[in-house]
N, C-alpha and C positions, 0 to 999 in steps of 0.2 A: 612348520614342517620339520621333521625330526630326518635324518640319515644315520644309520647304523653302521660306525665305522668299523667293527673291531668286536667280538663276543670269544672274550678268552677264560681259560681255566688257570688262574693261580694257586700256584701251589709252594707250600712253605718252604722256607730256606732253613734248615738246623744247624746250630754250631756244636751240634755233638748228635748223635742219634737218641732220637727220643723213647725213651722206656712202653709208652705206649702204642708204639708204632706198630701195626697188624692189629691193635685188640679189637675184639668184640666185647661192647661193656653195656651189659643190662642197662635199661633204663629203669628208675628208682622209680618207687610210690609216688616221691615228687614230682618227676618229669610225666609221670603219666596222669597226676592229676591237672597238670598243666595243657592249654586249651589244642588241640592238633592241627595249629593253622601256622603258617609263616606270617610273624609280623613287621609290620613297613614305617619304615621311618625318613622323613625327607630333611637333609639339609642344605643352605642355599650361603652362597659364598661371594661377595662381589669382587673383581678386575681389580688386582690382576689375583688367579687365582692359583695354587699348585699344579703342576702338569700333571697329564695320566701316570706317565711315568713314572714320578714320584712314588704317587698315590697308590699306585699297581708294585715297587720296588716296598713301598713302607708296609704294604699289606703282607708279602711275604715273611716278613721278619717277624709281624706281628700274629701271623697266625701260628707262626711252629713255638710261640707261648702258650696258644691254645686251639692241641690239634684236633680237639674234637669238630671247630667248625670246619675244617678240612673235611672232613668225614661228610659220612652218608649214614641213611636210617635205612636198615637190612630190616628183614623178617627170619627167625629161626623156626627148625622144623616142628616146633608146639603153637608155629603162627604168632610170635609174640615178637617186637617189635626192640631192637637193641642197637645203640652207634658203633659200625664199624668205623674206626680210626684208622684208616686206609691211607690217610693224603690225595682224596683223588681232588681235591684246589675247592677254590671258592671261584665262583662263577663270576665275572667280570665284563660288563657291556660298556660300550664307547660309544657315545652317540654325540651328534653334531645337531645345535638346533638354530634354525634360521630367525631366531629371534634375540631381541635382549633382555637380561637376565629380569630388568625392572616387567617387561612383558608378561613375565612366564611367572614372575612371585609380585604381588605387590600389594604394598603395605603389612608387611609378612605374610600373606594367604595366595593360594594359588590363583593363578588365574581362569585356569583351565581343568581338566581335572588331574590330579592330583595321583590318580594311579598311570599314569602317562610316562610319570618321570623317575617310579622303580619298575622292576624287572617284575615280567608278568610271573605272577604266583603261577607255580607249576599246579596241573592238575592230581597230581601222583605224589605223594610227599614221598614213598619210600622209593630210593635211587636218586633224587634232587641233589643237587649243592643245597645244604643245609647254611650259606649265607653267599647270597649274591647282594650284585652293587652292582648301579647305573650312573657312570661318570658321565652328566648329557654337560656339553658345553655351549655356552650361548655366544651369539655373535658377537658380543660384547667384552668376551671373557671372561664371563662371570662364569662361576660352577654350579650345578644341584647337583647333589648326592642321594640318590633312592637308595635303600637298602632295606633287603626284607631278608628274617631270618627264623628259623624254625623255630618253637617255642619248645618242642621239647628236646634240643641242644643247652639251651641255657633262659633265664628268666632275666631281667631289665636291669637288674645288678649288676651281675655278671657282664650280661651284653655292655655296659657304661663302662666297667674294668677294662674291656676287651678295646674298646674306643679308645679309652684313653694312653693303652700302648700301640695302637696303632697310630696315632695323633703323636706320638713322643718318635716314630720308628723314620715318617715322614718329616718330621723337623729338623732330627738328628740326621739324615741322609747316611752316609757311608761311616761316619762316627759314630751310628747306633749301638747302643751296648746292650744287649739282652740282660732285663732282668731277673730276678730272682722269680723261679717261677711262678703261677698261681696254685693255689690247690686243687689237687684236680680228682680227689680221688673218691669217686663219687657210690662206691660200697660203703665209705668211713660215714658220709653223714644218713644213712638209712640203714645201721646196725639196728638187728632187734633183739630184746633180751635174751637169754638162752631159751627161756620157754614167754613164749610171746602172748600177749595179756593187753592186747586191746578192749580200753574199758569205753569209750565214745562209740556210735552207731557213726562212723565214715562214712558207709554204704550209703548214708542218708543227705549226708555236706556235702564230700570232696567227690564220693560218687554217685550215679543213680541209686537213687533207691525211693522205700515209701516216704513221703513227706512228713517230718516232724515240727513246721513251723519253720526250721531254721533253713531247710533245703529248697530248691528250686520247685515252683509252685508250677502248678502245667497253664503255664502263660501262653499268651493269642500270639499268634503269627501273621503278620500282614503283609505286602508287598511292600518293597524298599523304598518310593517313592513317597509314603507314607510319614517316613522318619526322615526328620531334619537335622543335619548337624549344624553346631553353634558355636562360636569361640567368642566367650567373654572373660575381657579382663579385669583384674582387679590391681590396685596398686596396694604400693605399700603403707599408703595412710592408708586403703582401708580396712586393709587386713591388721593394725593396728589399732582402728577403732570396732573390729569386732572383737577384738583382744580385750580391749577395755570392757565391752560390753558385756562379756563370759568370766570378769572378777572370779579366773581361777588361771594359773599359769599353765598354759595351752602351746602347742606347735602351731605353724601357718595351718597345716595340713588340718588339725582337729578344727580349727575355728573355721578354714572356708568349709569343709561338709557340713556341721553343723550346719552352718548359712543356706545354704545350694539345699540341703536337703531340707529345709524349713520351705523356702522358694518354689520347688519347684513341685512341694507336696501341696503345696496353694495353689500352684499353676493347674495343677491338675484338678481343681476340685474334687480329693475324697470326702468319702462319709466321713461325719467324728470318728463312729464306733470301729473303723476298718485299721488293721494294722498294716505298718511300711518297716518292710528295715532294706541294710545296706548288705553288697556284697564288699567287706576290704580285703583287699589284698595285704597280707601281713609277711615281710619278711622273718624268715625262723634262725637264721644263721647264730645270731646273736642268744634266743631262745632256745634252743634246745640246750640238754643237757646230759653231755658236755657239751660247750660251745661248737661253733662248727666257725673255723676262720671265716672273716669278711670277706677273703680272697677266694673264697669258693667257688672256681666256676661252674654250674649248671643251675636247677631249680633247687629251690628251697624254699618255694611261699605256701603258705594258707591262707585261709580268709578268716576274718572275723564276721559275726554277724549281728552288730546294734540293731534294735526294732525295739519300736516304740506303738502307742495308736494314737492315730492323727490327732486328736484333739490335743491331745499333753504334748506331740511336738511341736503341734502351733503355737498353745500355750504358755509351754515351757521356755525357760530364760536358756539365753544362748548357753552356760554354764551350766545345766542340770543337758542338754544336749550333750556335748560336751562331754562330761563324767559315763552317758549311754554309751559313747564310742570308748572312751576311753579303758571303760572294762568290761567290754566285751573283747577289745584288744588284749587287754589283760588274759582273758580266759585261755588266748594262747599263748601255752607256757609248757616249759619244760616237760610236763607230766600229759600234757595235750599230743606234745610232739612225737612223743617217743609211741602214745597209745595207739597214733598212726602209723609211726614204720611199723609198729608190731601190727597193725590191720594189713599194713601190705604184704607182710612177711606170710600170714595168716592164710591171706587171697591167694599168694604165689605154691603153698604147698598144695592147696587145692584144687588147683587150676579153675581159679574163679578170672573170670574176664571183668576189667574194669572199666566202667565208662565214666570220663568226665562230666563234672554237668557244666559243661559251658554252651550257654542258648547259641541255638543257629542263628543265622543272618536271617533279619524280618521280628527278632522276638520283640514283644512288648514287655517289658518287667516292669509295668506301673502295676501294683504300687508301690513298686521297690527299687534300688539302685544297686547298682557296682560301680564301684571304682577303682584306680588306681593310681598313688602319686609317683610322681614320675619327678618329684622335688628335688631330690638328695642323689640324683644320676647328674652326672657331668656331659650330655649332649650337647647342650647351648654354649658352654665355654671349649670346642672341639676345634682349638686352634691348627692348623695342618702346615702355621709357615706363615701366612700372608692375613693371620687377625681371626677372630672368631666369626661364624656366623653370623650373615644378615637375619636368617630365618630358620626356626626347626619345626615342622609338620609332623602329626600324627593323620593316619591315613581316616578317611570316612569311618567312623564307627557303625557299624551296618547292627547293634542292636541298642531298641531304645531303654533310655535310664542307664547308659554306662558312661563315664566321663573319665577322663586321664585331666590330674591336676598336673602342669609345667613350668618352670621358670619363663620367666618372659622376657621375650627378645624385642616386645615392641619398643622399649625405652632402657635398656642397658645402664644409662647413668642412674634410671631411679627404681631399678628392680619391678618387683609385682610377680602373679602369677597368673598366666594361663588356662583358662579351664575350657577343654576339647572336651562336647556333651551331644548327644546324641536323645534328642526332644520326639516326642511324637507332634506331628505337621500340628495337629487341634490344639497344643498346650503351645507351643514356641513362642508366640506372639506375649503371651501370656506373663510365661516367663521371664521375655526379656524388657519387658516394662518394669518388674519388680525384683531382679535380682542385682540391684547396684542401692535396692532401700535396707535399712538395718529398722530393724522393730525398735 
C-alpha cells in the first residue's frame, strides 16, 4: 500500500542570477530527432537511507547548474515546439510505502510493477515538469528513487552529468560549492555552414521518410502482452572470453552486441537470405567538428546502422561482427554531423515539419535491433551519503528488439553487465537457453 505524503514543485536556488533565465531556446535538429516520450529510471537504496529533505535541498542546488530541467516545453506561434527556462521547479512526490524495501526490489528487480514507483508519465508533455522524482520510502527505510525525464530536454549523458551534481549537492549539504558550470549552449553545437549543404538523405534515418535499407522498415505492431522483457547478465570473465574470441581489440560494449545480436538472430529463426541490422545510438559530442565539450547538456546522439544478412552473422567470427559495428560507427564523423545540422537548418527555413522515427509502443523490429549503452553513465555509483545503490532499473521497454546495455549491480565486487531487452513472447524462451553459449 503506497500513501502520498507530499507532491512539491522545486525550484532552483542561484548564487548569482542565471543568464538564461526567461529564455525561450529552440530545440536543436538533435533534440528533435530525439524520441518525445519521458524516460524513467528507478533507483533503490537500503536503511538507513538520506532524508527527503536532503534529497529535495541537494536538488535545488543542483538544478540552477542546469536550468533547462526547471523549465517547460512551450509551443510558438508557427506550432513548433521550444524549452522555456522559466524556473517553474521539477516536480517532486513523497510517498510512504507499507512495505520493505527487500519486498518492493528483490534480488535487484522489482517485485511489483515497476512504473508504480515513478511518477505517472504525464499525458501532455508540453507544460509538464520536464523532470520529476518519486522519493517512496519503505517501512524499513530503505529508498526508491523513480525518476522520469523528457528526452527532449537532454540525452543519458547529460542526464548522468546532471546525477552526478546532484549526488555531490546532497553529500556536501550546506558546504556545497557550485561548480563550474556545464555547457549549455545549445545553438553552438547545431551551427550550420553559411550556405547549408546537406549531402546524407536524413529525411530517410533520423526522420520519416522513404526507406533506404538503412531507416525504419514499416514493422508489425502487436499488443504489449506480446513482448517480454528480459534482464540477463553477463559477467566479467565472460565478457572477457568473448574478447578473446573477436582476436581484435574491442570495447565491453562492441563484443556483448556482436554476442546478443548473433543470439538472438538464432532465437529468432530467420531466413539465411534475409538481412538484420542494429539501431546504435552514437554519442556525437566528441565527433563533430569542432568538437562540442563533454559537458554538453542537452542531445547530441545519432545512430549508427551495422546490417549484415543472417547467414554471415551466424557464420561470421565474433571479430568480422565486430569490425560491421565498428564502422558503421565510424561512418559517423565529423562530415556526417555537420550534413545533419545543415539538413535541419535546411527543414527550419522551409517550414518542413519533422518527425522522429522512433516506433510506437507494440512494435516488432525483428529482424532488427536498437540499442543503447548505458556503460559509461555513472547511475549505479549514485552515492547520496549513505553508499551506493542496492539496485538501478530501466523501465519495461514496451518495443521489441530494443535493449539498453548497464553496469551491474547484481555483484559490485566483480562487476559484469546488465542487459534490459525486450523479446517477442515466441523467441524468449529461445533466447534464454543460448545467450550465456559462445560459438
Amino acid at each position: 500500500m503506497e500513501i502520498t505524503l507530499a507532491t512539491t514543485m522545486v525550484k532552483p536556488i542561484y548564487s548569482t542570477p542565471h543568464p538564461l533565465a526567461g529564455e525561450k531556446v529552440p530545440l536543436t535538429v538533435f533534440d528533435r530527432a530525439a524520441i518525445d516520450l519521458f524516460v524513467p529510471t528507478v533507483l533503490a537504496y537500503p536503511a538507513p537511507a538520506p532524508s527527503n529533505e536532503a534529497l529535495k535541498e541537494g536538488l535545488r542546488k543542483a538544478v540552477a547548474q542546469y536550468p533547462h530541467l526547471a523549465g517547460r516545453l512551450a509551443v510558438d506561434d508557427r506550432r513548433r515546439r521550444f524549452l522555456h527556462v522559466n524556473d517553474e521547479g521539477v516536480l517532486v512526490v513523497e510517498a510512504a510505502l507499507s512495505a520493505d524495501l527487500s519486498d518492493v526490489i528483490s534480488n535487484g528487480m522489482p517485485a511489483g510493477n515497476v512504473d508504480k514507483l515513478y511518477p505517472t508519465i504525464p499525458e501532455e508533455n508540453v507544460g509538464a515538469a520536464l523532470l520529476q522524482i518519486k522519493l517512496n520510502r519503505c517501512r524499513c527505510g530503505g529508498l526508491v528513487i523513480g525518476i522520469i525525464c523528457h528526452h527532449h530536454v537532454a540525452d543519458g549523458h547529460s542526464i548522468s552529468t546532471f546525477f552526478t551534481t546532484w549526488e555531490s549537492a546532497v553529500r556536501a549539504g550546506n558546504d556545497f560549492t557550485f561548480p563550474s558550470p556545464p555547457f549549455l549552449d545549445r545553438a553552438a553545437t547545431a551551427a550550420p555552414r553559411g550556405t547549408p549543404a546537406p549531402v546524407f538523405d536524413h529525411r530517410s534515418i533520423e526522420f520519416n521518410g522513404s526507406d533506404d535499407g538503412r531507416s525504419s522498415r514499416p514493422y508489425a505492431v502487436v499488443p504489449m502482452d506480446k513482448i517480454k522483457n528480459l534482464t540477463v547478465h553477463f559477467t566479467d570473465e565472460f565478457v572477457a572470453e568473448l574478447k578473446t574470441r573477436a582476436g581484435v581489440r574491442c570495447s565491453t560494449f562492441q563484443c556483448l552486441l556482436a554476442h546478443v545480436w548473433k543470439k538472438i538472430t538464432a532465437a529468432r529463426g530467420l531466413e539465411p537470405e534475409e538481412f538484420t541490422q542494429v539501431r546504435v545510438a552514437v554519442n556525437c559530442r566528441s565527433r563533430a567538428d569542432p568538437a562540442v565539450p563533454m559537458d554538453f547538456f542537452g542531445n547530441m546522439v545519432l545512430w549508427a546502422f551495422p546490417r549484415l544478412q543472417v547467414r554471415d552473422l551466424l557464420n561470421s567470427s565474433y571479430g568480422r561482427v565486430v569490425h560491421a559495428i565498428r564502422d558503421a560507427v565510424a561512418r559517423v564523423n565529423g562530415e556526417y554531423i555537420q550534413s545533419f545540422v545543415d539538413f535541419g537548418a535546411v527543414a527550419d527555413a522551409s517550414g518542413e515539419e519533422l518527425n522522429a522515427t522512433a516506433a510506437p509502443a507494440g512494435t516488432i523490429l525483428c529482424p532488427d535491433l536498437e540499442v543503447d549503452s548505458w556503460l559509461g553513465f555513472q547511475f549505479h555509483k549514485m552515492d547520496l551519503g549513505t553508499g551506493r545503490p542496492c539496485a538501478f532499473l530501466a523501465p519495461d521497454l514496451p518495443v521489441e528488439g530494443l535493449m539498453i546495455f548497464v553496469p551491474s549491480l547484481a555483484g559490485m565486487a566483480v562487476g559484469g553487465v546488465d542487459l534490459f531487452m525486450a523479446v517477442a513472447e515466441c523467441h524468449a524462451e529461445a533466447f534464454e537457453q543460448i545467450c550465456h553459449s559462445v560459438d
